[in-house]
Structures are given as structure tokens and as C-alpha cells.
C-alpha positions in Angstrom: -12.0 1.8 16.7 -10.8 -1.9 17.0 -11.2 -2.3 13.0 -9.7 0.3 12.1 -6.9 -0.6 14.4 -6.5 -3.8 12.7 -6.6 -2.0 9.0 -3.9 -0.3 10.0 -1.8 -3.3 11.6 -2.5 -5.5 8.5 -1.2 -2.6 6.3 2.0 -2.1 7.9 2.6 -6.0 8.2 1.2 -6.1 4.5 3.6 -4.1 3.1 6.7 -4.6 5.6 6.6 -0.4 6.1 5.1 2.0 8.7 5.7 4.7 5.7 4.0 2.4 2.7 0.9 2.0 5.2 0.1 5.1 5.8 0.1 6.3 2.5 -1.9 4.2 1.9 -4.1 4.4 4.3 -3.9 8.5 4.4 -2.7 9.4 7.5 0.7 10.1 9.0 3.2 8.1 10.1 3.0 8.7 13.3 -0.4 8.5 13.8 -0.3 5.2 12.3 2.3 3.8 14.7 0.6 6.2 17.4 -2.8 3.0 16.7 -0.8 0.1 16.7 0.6 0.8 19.9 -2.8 1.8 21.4 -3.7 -1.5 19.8 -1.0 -3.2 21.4 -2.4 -1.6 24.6 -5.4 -2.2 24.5 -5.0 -6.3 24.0 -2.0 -6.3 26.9 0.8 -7.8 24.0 3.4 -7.3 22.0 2.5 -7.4 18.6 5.5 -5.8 16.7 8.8 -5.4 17.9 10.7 -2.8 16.0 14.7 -2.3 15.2 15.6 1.0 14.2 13.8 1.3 10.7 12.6 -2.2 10.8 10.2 -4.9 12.5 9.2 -8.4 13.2 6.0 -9.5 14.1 5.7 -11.4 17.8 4.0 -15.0 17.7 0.9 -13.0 18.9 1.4 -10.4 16.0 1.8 -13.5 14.0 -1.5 -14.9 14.7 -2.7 -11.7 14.6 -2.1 -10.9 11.1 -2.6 -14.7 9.8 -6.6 -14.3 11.3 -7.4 -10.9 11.4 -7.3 -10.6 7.7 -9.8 -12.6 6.9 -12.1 -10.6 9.3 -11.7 -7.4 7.5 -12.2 -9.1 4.5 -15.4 -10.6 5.6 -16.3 -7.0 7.6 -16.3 -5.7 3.7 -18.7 -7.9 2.6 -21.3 -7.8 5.3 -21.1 -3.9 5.1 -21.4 -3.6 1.0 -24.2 -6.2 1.2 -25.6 -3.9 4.0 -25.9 -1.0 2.1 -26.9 -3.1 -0.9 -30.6 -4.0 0.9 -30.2 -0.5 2.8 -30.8 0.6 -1.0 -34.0 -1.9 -1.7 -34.2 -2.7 -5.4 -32.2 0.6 -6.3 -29.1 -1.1 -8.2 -25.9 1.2 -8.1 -22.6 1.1 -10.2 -20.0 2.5 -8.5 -17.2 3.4 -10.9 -13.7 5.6 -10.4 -11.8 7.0 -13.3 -8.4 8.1 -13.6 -8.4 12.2 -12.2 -6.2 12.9 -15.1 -8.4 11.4 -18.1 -10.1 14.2 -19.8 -11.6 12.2 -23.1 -15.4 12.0 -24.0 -15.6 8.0 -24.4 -16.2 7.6 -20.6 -19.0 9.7 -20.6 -20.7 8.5 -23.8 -20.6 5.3 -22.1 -22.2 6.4 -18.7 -24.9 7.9 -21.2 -25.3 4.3 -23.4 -25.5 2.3 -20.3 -28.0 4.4 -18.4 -30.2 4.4 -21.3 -30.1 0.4 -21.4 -30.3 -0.1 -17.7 -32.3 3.1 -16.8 -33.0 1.2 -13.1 -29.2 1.5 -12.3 -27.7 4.3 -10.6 -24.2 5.5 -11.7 -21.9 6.5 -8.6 -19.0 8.4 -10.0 -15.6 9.1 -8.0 -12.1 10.2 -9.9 -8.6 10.7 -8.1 -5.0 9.4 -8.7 -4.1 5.8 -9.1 -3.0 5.0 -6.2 -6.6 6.4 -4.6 -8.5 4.5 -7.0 -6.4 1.3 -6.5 -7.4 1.4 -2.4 -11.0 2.2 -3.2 -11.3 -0.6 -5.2 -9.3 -2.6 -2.8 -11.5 -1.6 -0.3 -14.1 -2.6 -2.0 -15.7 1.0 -2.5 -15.8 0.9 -6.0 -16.9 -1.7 -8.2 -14.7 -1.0 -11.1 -12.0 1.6 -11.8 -10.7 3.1 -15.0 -7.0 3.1 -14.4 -3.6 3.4 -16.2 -1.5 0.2 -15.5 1.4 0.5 -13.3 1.7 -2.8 -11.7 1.5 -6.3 -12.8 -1.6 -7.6 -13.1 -3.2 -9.4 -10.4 -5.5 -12.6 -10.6 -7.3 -11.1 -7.5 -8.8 -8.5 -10.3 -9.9 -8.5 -14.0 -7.6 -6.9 -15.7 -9.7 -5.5 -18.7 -7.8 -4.2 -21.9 -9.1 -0.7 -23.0 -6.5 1.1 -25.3 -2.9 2.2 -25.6 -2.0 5.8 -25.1 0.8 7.5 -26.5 2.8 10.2 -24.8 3.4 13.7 -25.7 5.2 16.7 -24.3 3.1 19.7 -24.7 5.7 22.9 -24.6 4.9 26.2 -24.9 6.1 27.3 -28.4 8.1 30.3 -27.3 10.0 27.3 -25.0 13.7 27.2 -26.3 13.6 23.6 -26.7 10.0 23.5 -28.5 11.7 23.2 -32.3 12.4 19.7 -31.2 10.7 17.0 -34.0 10.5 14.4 -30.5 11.6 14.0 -27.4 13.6 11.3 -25.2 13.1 11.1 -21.2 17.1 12.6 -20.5 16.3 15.5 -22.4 14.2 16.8 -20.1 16.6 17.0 -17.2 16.5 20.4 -15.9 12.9 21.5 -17.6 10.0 21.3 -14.9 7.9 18.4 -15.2 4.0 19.8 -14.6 2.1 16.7 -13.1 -1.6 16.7 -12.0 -1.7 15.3 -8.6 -3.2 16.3 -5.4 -0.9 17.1 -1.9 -1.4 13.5 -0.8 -0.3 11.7 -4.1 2.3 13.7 -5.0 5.5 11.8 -4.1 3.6 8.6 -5.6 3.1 10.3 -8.7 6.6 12.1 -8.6 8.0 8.2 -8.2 6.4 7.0 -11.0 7.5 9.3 -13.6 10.8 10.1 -12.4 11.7 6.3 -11.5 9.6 4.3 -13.5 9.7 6.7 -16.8 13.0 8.4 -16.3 11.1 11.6 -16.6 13.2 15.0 -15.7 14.4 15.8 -12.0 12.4 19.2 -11.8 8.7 18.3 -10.9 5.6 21.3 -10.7 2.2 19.8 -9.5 -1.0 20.9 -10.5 -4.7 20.1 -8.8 -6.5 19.9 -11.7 -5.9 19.6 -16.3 -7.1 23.6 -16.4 -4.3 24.4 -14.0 -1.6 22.0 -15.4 -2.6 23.6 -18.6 -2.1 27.4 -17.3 1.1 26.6 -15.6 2.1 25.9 -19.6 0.7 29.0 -20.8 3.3 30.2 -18.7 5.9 28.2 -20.0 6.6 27.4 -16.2 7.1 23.6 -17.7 6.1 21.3 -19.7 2.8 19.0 -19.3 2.9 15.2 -20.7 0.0 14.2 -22.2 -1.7 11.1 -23.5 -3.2 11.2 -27.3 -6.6 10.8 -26.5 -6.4 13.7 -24.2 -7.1 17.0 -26.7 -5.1 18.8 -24.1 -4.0 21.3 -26.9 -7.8 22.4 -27.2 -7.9 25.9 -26.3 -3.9 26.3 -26.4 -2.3 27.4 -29.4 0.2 29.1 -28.2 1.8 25.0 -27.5 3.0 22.5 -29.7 2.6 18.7 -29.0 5.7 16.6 -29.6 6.1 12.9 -29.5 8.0 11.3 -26.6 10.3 8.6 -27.9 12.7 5.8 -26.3 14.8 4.1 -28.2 12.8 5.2 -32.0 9.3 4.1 -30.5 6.9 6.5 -29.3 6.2 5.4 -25.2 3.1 4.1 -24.6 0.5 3.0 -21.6 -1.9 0.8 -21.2 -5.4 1.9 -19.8 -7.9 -0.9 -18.6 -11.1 -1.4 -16.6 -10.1 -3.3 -13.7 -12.6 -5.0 -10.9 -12.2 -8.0 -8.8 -13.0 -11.8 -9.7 -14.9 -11.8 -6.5 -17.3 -9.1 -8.0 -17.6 -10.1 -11.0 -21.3 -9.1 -11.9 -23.0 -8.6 -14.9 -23.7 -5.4 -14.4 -19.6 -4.4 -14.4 -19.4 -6.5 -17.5 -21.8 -4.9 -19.1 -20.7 -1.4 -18.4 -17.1 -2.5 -19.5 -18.3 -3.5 -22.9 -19.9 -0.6 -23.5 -16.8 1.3 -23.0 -14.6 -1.3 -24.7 -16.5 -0.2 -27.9 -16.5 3.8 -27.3 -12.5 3.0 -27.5 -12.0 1.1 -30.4 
């Protein structure tokens, strides 16, 4: 209970915020302040002291943090190369994609690469990026497929797959769905249907409204089917990416281009996995996929 105790100190001292750490670590706030203090307890100090909102680490919450991290970094390893004898010869890829990628070229390249390196064992995992971000952080995937939302990192390799454009699928009977394009502001007031589950959805929400200027009015849906029948609806509109095909199986939508300023908005997709695990096998699999894109 000790590590986990420390995870959740380094988060909070990591990102300066009881609420940033446990989202990010997936539990409650309270629970996460709840383990600190039983931390705190259980090693008879002070660690943090906190002022209304805020906090500032003791000289023992200090040292703390400055030593501690390396430990869980160092726990990481010894436990993945744990498992990795655990397995014997059996060589796994553990790989994460993006819960709201629905194209083929992913899974022509799992089938490519098992054929080459029929010895190798594919583990797959999807979710939202922020999900796939901590897995790979944590060192529980070995690569992820991932849009870009942050600035690239020289902890990771930051590996260049393709460009997607965004569209607004509408529902043709939708009184705005004569429209030859769309700009963020003129979706104020028309729901925004994104696909994100319970525990993502504020990141998600965040991200579009903040980051896109996307709408105000926000509908969440588990999974591409549902996003898709909340359209059929016309309970909202669903934006898409072009290499999606989301208008399969819809014809009662149209597909318009999202603009700003006279250029259709775009964003980047990569392959991302850290310097420190920089095997052959990832950079084999990420070739393979390079080429299923271009």
C-alpha cells in the first residue's frame, strides 16, 4: 500500500493539484487526499501543508518527492522485466489505440506484423487519450496510437502518422445541414456528441470546447455505434475525422467540412513510445503502420 501511496503523492506534487492527480490516477479526490494523509501517518511527518485550495511541500515532503520518484520509476522496471522472464521466450507487443479511431490501417498492420514476427504476441488495449497517455506513462503499454494534444516530449518518440481533417456529420433533416462548411462559433447552441467514457468526459469536454472552440452544448456517447445513433436522431452533431467512414451505414447525414479562418482544421495522429523503450520490435510495428497510412 506504501507504493501506491507514494504514486499518489508524487502525482499531486507532479502536477501542483489534488484534482489533476486523481484524474489521473482514477480515483476521487478525496480518496486521494484520504492516502496522503494516511501516508503522512503512517511515516509520523508532515509532508504537505495545505492553504485553502493550495499547498507546499515540508522539507520532508521535499525530500520525499526529490527520491521517491526515482523508486517508482525503478519499481516499473523491475516489474515489466518481471513479467518479461515470467513470459519465457514468448515476446509481447503491447499496443493502445485511440477508442475513437475506427479505420482499417491499424488492423492490416497488426495482421502484416504478425505474419513477419509470427513468435510475437499482440496485446491490444483502446480508451481515450488521456487513458492511453497514463498507460504508456506507466509503462503498461509499449506504444500508443494517439491524436496529439500536447507538445511533444523528448521523454517519448514522437512518431508522425497522418493528418486528419475534421468534419461535422449532421443529420440532413438538421436546419443548419445546407451549410457548404462550418466554423467552430457556429455551433454554439447545437449539441456537440463526443465519444468518451464517464471518467474522461470533462477531459474530453475541455479539449474541444477550450482547445477547439467547439459549441457549449456537449452529448457523450460510449462507443462510434452510439455517437452515430444519437445522429440518427438528430439529437446533435458528431465530428469526425476523414479517415473515419463514419457516414457508412448513414445516409440519412451529410458530412461537411469544419473550417477556421478558410482552412479546413486538422490533427495530427502519431505512434508515440518512450526513448527508454525504444526496441526494435516498436520500430518495426511503427513502420508497418507508417506505410498502411501513406
Amino acid at each position: 500500500m506504501l507504493l501506491r501511496q507514494l504514486q499518489y503523492f508524487n502525482a499531486v506534487v507532479r502536477t501542483g493539484s489534488f484534482t489533476e492527480a486523481a484524474e489521473e490516477c482514477f480515483i476521487s479526490q478525496s480518496a486521494i487526499s484520504q492516502q496522503i494523509k494516511t501516508l503522512e501517518n503512517n511515516l509520523g511527518v508532515t509532508l504537505l501543508v495545505r492553504e485553502n485550495r493550495s499547498f507546499h511541500l515540508t522539507k520532508a515532503g521535499e525530500y520525499l518527492y526529490q527520491k521517491s520518484g526515482q523508486l517508482l520509476e525503478d519499481f516499473e522496471q523491475i516489474k515489466n522485466e518481471t513479467i518479461r522472464i515470467g513470459c519465457g521466450s514468448q515476446n509481447v507487443l503491447k499496443l493502445g489505440y485511440l477508442k475513437s479511431y475506427s479505420g482499417k490501417e491499424l488492423l492490416s498492420a497488426v495482421l502484416e506484423y504478425n505474419e513477419i514476427f509470427p513468435d510475437t504476441q499482440v496485446h491490444i488495449q483502446n480508451g481515450n487519450h488521456e487513458t492511453l497517455y497514463h498507460l504508456l506513462n506507466g509503462n503498461q503499454l509499449d506504444l500508443v496510437l494517439n491524436d496529439q494534444r500536447r507538445a511533444f516530449s523528448d521523454k517519448y518518440i514522437n512518431f508522425k502518422l497522418f493528418e486528419a481533417r475534421y468534419y461535422v456529420v449532421i443529420h440532413e433533416k438538421h436546419f443548419m445541414s445546407k451549410k457548404t462548411f462550418f466554423e467552430p462559433q457556429m455551433l454554439n447552441g447545437i449539441p456537440i456528441i463526443l465519444i468518451a467514457s464517464k471518467e474522461q468526459q470533462e477531459a474530453e469536454q475541455d479539449y474541444y470546447q477550450n482547445a477547439l472552440g467547439l459549441g457549449n452544448d456537449y452529448i457523450f456517447a460510449e462507443s462510434n455505434e452510439e455517437a452515430k445513433l444519437l445522429v440518427a436522431g438528430n439529437r446533435g452533431v458528431m465530428i469526425d475525422e476523414d479517415y473515419q467512414n463514419s457516414l457508412q451505414n448513414m445516409d440519412f447525414a451529410k458530412k461537411i467540412p469544419l473550417m477556421r479562418y478558410g482552412t479546413q482544421m486538422t490533427k495530427p495522429y502519431c505512434l508515440f513510445w518512450k526513448v527508454a523503450y525504444n526496441t526494435e520490435k516498436v520500430q518495426q510495428f511503427a513502420e508497418i503502420l507508417k506505410r498502411k497510412f501513406t
